[in-house]
DRENNU-766597 format. One record per residue (C-alpha): residue number from 1; residue in one letter; chain; z negated, x, y negated. Coordinates in steps of 0.1 Angstrom, whole numbers, plus 2048, in hexadecimal, padded with zeros to 3 digits. Each point is the difference from the previous one (the first is absolute). Layout:
% DRENNU-766597
+-----+-----+-------+-----+-----+-----+
!   n ! res ! chain !   w !   u !   v !
+-----+-----+-------+-----+-----+-----+
! NUM !   A !     A !   Z !   X !   Y !
...
+-----+-----+-------+-----+-----+-----+
END
This chain:
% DRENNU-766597
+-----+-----+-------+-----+-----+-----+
!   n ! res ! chain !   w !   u !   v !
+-----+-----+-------+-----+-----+-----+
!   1 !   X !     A ! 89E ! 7B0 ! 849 !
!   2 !   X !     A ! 7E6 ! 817 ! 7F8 !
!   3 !   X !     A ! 7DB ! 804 ! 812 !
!   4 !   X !     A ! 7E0 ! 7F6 ! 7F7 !
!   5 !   X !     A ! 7F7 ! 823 ! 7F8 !
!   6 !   X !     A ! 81B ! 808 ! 7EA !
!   7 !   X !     A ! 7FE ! 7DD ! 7F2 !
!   8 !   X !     A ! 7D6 ! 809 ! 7F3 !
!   9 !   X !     A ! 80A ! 821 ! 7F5 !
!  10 !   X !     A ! 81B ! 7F0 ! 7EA !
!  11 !   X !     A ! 7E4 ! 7E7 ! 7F5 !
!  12 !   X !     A ! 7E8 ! 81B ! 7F5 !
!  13 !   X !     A ! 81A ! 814 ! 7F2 !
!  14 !   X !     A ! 807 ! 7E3 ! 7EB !
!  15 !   X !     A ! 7DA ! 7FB ! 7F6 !
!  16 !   X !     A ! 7FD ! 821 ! 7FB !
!  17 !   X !     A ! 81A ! 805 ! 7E6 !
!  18 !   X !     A ! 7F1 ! 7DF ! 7EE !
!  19 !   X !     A ! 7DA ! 810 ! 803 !
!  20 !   X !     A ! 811 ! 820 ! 7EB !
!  21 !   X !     A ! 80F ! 7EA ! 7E5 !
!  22 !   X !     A ! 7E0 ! 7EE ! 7FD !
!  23 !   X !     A ! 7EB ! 823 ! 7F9 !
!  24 !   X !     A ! 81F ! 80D ! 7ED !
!  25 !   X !     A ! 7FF ! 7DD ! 7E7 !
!  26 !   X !     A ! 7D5 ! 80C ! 7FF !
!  27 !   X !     A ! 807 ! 821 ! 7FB !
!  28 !   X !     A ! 812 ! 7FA ! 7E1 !
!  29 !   X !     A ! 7F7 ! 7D9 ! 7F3 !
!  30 !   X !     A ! 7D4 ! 7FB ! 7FC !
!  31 !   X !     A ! 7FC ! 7EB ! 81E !
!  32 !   X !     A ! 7DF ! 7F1 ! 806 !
!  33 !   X !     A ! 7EF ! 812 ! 821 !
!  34 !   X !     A ! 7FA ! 7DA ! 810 !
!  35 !   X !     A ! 827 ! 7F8 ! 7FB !
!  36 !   X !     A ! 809 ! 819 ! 811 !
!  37 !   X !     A ! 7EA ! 7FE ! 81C !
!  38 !   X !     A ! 809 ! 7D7 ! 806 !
!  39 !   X !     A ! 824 ! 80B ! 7FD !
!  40 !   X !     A ! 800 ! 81C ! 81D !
!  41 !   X !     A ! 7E8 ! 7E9 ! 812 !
!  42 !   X !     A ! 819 ! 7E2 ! 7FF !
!  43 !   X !     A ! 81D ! 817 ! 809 !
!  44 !   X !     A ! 7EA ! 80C ! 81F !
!  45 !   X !     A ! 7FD ! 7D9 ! 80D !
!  46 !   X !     A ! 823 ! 7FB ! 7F8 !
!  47 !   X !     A ! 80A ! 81E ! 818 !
!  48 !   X !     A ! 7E8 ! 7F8 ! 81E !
!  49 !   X !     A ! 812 ! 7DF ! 800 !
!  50 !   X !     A ! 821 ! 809 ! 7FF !
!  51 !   X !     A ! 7F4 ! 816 ! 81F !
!  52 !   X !     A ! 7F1 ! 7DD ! 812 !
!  53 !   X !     A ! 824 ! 7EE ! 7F7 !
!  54 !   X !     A ! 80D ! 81F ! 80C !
!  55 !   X !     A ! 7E7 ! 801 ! 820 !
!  56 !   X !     A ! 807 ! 7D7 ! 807 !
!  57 !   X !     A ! 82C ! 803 ! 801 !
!  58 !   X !     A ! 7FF ! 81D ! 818 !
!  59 !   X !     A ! 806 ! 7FD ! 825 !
!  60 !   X !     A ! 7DC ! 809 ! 816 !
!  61 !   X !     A ! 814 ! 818 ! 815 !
!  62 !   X !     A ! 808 ! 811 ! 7E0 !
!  63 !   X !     A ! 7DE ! 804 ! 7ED !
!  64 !   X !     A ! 7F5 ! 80E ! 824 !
!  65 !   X !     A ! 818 ! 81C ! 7FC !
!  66 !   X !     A ! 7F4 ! 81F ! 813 !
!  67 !   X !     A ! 7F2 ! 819 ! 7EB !
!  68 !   X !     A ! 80E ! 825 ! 807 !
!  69 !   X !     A ! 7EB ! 81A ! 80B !
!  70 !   X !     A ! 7FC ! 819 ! 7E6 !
!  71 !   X !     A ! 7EB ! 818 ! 815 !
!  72 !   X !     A ! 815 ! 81E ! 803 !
!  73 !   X !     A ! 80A ! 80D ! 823 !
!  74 !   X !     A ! 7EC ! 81B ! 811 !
!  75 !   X !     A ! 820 ! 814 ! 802 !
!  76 !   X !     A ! 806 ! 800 ! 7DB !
!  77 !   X !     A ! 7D8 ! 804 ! 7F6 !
!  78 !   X !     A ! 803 ! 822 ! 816 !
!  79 !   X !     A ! 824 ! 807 ! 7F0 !
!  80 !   X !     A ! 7F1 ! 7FE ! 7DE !
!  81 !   X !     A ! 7E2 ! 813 ! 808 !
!  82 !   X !     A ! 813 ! 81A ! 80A !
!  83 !   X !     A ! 815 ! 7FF ! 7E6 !
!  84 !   X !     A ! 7E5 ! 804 ! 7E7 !
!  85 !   X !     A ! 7EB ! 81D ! 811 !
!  86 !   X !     A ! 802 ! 821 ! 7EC !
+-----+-----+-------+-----+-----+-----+
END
């Protein structure tokens, strides 16, 4: 089974790849500017509820998931800086 995260990158991959075959089709077909707009609009709702669906089937403790820490470590800030002195 796969997470939530890995679940909403594979849903924007997804809407990405359809957003690049929409500008591709204007690119190369006249599409009216409105059409367009309505279309990448429409795909936009679509997505944020596929997120809520998404959102209501997963378990609370799981969409609490604790975030990592990204701040890097004293140690390896000084590391680095040392590293990178002339």
């Amino acid at each position: 089974m796969i997470t939530v995260a890995e679940a909403k990158n594979l849903i924007n991959d997804i809407f990405e790849e359809e957003a690049l075959v929409i500008g591709g089709l204007a690119a190369v077909h006249e599409m009216d500017d409105d059409l367009i707009w309505r279309l990448i609009k429409n795909l936009d709702v679509i997505r944020s509820k596929a997120f809520h669906r998404l959102q209501d089937r997963t378990p609370k403790s799981e969409s609490l998931e604790k975030k990592p820490n990204l701040k890097p470590h004293p140690a390896i800030e000084d590391f680095l800086r040392n590293l990178r002195r002339p």
